[in-house]
C-alpha positions as CSV (number, residue, x, y, z in Angstrom):
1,X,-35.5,-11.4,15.8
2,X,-37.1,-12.4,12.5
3,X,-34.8,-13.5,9.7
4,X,-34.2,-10.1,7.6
5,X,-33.2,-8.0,11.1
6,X,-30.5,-10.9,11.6
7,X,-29.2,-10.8,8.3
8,X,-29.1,-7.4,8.6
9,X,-27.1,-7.6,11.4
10,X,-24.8,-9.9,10.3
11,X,-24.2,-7.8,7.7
12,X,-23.6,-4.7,9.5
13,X,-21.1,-6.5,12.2
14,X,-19.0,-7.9,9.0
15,X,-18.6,-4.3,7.9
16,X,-17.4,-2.5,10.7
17,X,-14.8,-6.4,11.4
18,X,-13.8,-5.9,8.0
19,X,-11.8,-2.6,8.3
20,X,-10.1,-3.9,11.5
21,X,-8.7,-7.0,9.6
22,X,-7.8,-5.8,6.8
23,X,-4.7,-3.3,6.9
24,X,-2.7,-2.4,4.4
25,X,-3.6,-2.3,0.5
26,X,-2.0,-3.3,-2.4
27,X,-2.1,-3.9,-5.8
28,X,-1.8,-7.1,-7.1
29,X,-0.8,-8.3,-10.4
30,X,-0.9,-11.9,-11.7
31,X,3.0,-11.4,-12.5
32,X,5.8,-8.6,-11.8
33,X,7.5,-8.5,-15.3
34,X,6.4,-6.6,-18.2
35,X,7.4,-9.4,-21.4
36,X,5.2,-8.7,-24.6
37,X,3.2,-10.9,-25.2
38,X,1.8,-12.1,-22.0
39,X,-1.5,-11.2,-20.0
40,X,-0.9,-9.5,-16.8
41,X,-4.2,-10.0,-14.3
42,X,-4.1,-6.6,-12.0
43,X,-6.3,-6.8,-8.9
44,X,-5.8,-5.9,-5.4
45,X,-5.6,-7.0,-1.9
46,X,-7.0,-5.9,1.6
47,X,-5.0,-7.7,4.7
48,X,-1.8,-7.5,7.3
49,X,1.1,-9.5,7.0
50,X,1.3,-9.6,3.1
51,X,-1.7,-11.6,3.0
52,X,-5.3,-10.7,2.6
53,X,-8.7,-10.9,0.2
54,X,-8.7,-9.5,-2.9
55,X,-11.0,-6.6,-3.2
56,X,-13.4,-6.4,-6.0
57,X,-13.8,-3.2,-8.3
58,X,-15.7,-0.1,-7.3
59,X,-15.9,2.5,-9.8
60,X,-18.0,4.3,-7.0
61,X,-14.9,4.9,-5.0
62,X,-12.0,4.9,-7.8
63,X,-10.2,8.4,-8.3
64,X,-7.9,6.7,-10.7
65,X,-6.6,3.9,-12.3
66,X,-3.8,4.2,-14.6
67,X,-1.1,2.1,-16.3
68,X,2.1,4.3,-17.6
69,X,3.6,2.3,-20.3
70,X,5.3,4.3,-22.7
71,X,2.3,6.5,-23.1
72,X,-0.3,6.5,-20.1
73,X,-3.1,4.5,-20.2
74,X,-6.7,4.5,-18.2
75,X,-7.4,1.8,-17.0
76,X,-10.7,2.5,-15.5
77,X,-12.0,1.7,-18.9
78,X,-11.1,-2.0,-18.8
79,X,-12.3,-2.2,-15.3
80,X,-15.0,-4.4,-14.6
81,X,-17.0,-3.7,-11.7
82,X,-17.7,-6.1,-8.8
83,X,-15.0,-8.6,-10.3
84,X,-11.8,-9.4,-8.2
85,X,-9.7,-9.4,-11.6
86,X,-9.8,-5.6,-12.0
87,X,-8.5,-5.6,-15.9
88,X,-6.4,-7.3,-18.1
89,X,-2.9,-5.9,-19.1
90,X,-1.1,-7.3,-22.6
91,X,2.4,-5.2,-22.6
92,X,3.7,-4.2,-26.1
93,X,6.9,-4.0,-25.1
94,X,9.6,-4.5,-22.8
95,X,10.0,-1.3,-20.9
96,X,7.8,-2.1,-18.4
97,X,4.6,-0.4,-16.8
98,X,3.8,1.3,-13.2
99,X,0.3,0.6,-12.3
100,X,-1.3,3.1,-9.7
101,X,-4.6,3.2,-8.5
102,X,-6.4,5.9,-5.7
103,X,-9.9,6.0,-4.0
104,X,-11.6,8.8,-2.3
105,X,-12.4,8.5,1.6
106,X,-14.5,6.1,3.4
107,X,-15.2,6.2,6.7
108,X,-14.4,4.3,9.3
109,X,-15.1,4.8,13.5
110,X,-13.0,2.9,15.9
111,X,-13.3,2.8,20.2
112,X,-11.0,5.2,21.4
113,X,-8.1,3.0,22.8
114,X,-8.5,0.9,19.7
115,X,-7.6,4.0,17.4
116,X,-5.0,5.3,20.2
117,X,-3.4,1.8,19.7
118,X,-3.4,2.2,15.6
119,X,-2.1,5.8,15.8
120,X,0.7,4.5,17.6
121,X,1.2,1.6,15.9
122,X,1.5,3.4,12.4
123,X,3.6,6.1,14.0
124,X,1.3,8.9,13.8
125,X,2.4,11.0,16.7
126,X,0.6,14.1,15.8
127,X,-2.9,12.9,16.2
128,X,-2.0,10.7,18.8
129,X,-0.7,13.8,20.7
130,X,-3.8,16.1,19.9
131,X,-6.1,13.3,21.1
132,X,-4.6,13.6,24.4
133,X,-5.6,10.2,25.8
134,X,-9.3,11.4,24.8
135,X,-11.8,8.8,25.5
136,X,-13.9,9.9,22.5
137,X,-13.9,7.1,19.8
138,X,-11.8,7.9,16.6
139,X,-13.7,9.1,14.0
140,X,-11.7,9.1,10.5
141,X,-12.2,8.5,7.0
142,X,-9.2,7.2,5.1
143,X,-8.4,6.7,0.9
144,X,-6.0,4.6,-0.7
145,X,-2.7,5.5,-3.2
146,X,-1.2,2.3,-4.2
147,X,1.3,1.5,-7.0
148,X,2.9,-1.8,-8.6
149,X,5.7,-2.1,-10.8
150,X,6.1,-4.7,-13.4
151,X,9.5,-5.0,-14.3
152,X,11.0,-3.6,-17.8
153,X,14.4,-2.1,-18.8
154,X,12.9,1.7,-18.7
155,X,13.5,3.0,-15.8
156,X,12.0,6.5,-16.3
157,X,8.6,4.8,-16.1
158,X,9.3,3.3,-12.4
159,X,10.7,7.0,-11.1
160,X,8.4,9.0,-13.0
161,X,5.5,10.9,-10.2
162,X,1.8,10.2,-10.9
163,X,0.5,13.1,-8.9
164,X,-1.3,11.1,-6.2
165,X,-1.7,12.7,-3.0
166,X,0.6,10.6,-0.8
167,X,2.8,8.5,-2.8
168,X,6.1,6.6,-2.6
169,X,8.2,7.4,-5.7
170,X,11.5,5.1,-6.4
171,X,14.7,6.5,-7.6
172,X,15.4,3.5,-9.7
173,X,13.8,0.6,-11.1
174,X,12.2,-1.5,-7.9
175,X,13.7,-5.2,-7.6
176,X,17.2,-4.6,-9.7
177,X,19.7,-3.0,-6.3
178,X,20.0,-4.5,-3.1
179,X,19.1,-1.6,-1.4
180,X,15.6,1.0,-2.8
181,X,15.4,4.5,-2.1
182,X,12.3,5.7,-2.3
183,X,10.7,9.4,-1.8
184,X,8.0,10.3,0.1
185,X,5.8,13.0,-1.2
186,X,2.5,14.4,0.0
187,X,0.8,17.1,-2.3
188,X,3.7,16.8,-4.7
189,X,6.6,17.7,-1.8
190,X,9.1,15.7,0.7
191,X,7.0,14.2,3.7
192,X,9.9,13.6,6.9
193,X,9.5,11.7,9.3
194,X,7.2,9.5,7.6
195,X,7.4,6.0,9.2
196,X,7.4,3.8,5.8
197,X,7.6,-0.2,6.0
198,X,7.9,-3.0,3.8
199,X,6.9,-6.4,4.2
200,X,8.5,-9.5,1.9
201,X,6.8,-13.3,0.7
202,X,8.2,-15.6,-0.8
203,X,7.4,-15.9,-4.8
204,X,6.1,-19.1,-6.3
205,X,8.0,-21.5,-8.1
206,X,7.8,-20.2,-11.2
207,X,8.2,-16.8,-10.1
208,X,5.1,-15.4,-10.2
209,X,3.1,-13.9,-7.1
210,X,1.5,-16.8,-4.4
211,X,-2.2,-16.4,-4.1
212,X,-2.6,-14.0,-1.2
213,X,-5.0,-16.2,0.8
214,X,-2.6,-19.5,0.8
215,X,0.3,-17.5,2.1
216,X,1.3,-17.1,5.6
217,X,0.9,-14.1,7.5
218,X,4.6,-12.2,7.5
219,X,6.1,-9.8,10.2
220,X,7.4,-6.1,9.0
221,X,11.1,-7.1,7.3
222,X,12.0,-3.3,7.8
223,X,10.7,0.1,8.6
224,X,12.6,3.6,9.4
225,X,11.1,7.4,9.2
226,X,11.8,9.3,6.1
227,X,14.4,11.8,6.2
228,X,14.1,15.7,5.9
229,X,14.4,15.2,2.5
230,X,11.3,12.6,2.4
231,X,13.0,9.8,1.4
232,X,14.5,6.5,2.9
233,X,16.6,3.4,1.6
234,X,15.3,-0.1,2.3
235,X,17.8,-3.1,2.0
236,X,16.2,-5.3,-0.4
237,X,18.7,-7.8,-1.3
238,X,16.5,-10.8,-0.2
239,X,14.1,-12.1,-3.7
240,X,10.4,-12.1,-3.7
241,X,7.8,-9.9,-3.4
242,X,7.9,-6.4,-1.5
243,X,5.2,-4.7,-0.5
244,X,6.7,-0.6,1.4
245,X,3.4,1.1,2.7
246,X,3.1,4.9,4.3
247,X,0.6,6.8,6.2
248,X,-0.5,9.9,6.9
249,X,-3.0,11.9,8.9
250,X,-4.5,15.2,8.9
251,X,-7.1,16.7,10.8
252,X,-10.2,16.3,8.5
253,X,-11.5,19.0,6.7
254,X,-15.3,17.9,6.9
255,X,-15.9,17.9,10.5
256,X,-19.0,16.6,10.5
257,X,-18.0,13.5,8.4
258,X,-14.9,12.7,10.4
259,X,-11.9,14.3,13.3
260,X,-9.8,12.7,11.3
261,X,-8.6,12.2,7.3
262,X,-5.6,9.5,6.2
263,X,-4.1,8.6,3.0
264,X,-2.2,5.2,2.8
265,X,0.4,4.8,0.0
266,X,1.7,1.4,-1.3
267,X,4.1,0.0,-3.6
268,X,5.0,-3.7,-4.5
269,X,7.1,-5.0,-6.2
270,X,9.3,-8.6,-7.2
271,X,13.0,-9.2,-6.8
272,X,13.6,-11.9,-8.4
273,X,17.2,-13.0,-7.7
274,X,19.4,-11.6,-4.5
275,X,21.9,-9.1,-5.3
276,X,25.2,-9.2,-3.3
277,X,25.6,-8.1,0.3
278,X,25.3,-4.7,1.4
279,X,28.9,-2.7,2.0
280,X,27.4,-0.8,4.5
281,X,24.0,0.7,6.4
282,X,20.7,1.0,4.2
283,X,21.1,4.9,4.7
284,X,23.8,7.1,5.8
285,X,20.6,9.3,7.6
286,X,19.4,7.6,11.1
287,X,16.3,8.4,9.9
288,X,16.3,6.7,6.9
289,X,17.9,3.4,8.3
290,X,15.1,2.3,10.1
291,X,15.1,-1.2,12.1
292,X,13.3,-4.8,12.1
293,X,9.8,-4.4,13.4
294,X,8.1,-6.5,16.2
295,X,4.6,-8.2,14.6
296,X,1.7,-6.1,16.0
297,X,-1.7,-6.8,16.5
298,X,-3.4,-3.6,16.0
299,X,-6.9,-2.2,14.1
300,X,-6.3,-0.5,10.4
301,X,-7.8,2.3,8.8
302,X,-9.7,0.0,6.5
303,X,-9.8,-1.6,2.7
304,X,-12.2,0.2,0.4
């Protein structure tokens, strides 16, 4: 094989790994509070456990990219593409800013007990049920809805809705209560049973983020299905960073491109000092309560 056909290759096989390491997706921001007169780095990050590679910028595959201060911003502007440090963010004042960011679909084709695994996994028991232990591989293409807060005393710009098409919307300022409810909505309304979980590092020193690819991999600190009213309450009391992440599948609309279409929402988020101990359950709805989860090794619906 002569050497172009081998790089080639080697190419092509780091593709189709990629996806399979790389899980969840987040945004990423150089620090989690809003003060005026900093620079805030925004990026983000493809990986499992809370840690990953950062992903460069692909105005290609960007639906949006926006910054809602106290007026919205596009960010897509700033955006440099190709480069890991997406934009630069200098906040004018202390209410703080929720960065979101969505992609359209890529595709991605796993073996068929490989995407069984992942369906189950990510608590997805409607495709898994329609598959019906099919042993045709699992053809999908899957977009990302991700969201970071940076910490300010305006509160209305945490819990405001962008209008993504899966995203998790707090009713209160992430990182300032031991305990975050948070809504689920796809297409604008309540998504139940939703299985949502959140992962949580350990901050630096100073209390900004670690860099993603020093830290060490972290199991699931919580997850639980959202409640028929799309939402759930996750027991945050412990500081650092949080990442909550959701999926959802739907038969795809574009047959011939995929069976399958997901849409992975994220948000993160810093608590900076505990709060006192919770008085009672997360949620009064079993639904919402959710439990520890056991670290699995399982494939991903890929990292633009």
């Amino acid at each position: 094989m002569n050497r172009v056909s081998m790089s080639t290759l080697l190419v092509a096989l780091l593709a189709l790994a990629r996806p399979v390491a790389a899980h969840e997706f987040w945004i990423a921001p150089s620090r989690y509070d809003a003060v005026p007169g900093s620079t805030i780095e925004l990026g983000a990050v493809a990986g499992t456990g809370f840690r990953g590679e950062k992903k460069p910028w692909s105005p290609d595959h960007a639906v949006r990219f926006t910054l809602r201060t106290a007026k919205p911003i596009d960010l897509t502007r700033g955006a440099t593409p190709g480069e890991v440090t997406w934009t630069r963010f200098d906040p004018t004042d202390g209410g703080g800013a929720m960065a979101a960011f969505e992609s359209d679909f890529l595709p991605i084709q796993l073996p068929a007990a490989q995407f069984d695994d992942y369906l189950q996994v990510e608590g997805l028991d409607g495709p898994l049920a329609a598959r019906q232990g099919s042993a045709a591989p699992g053809r999908e293409r899957y977009r990302r809805c991700a969201k970071a807060w940076l910490a300010g005393a305006d509160a209305a710009r945490a819990t405001a809705v962008v209008g993504m098409p899966l995203e998790l919307v707090p009713e209160s300022a992430p990182g300032t209560g031991p305990a975050l409810r948070v809504h689920v909505l796809w297409q604008g309304g309540p998504l139940a049973g939703a299985l949502v979980k959140a992962w949580r590092t350990g901050l630096a020193s100073e209390g900004a983020p670690r860099a993603v690819f020093e830290r060490d991999s972290v199991r699931v600190a919580w997850q639980g299905r959202s409640d028929a009213a799309g939402a759930v309450t996750i027991p945050v009391r412990d500081a650092g960073e949080w990442l909550v992440s959701v999926v959802h599948m739907e038969p795809c609309r574009e047959r011939e491109i995929a069976d399958w279409e997901s849409t992975w929402a994220s948000l993160t988020f810093a608590r900076v000092a505990p709060g006192p101990a919770l008085s009672g359950p997360a949620s009064s709805s079993r639904a919402a309560r959710g439990n520890a989860a056991r670290p699995a090794s399982h494939p991903s619906a890929g990292a633009p």
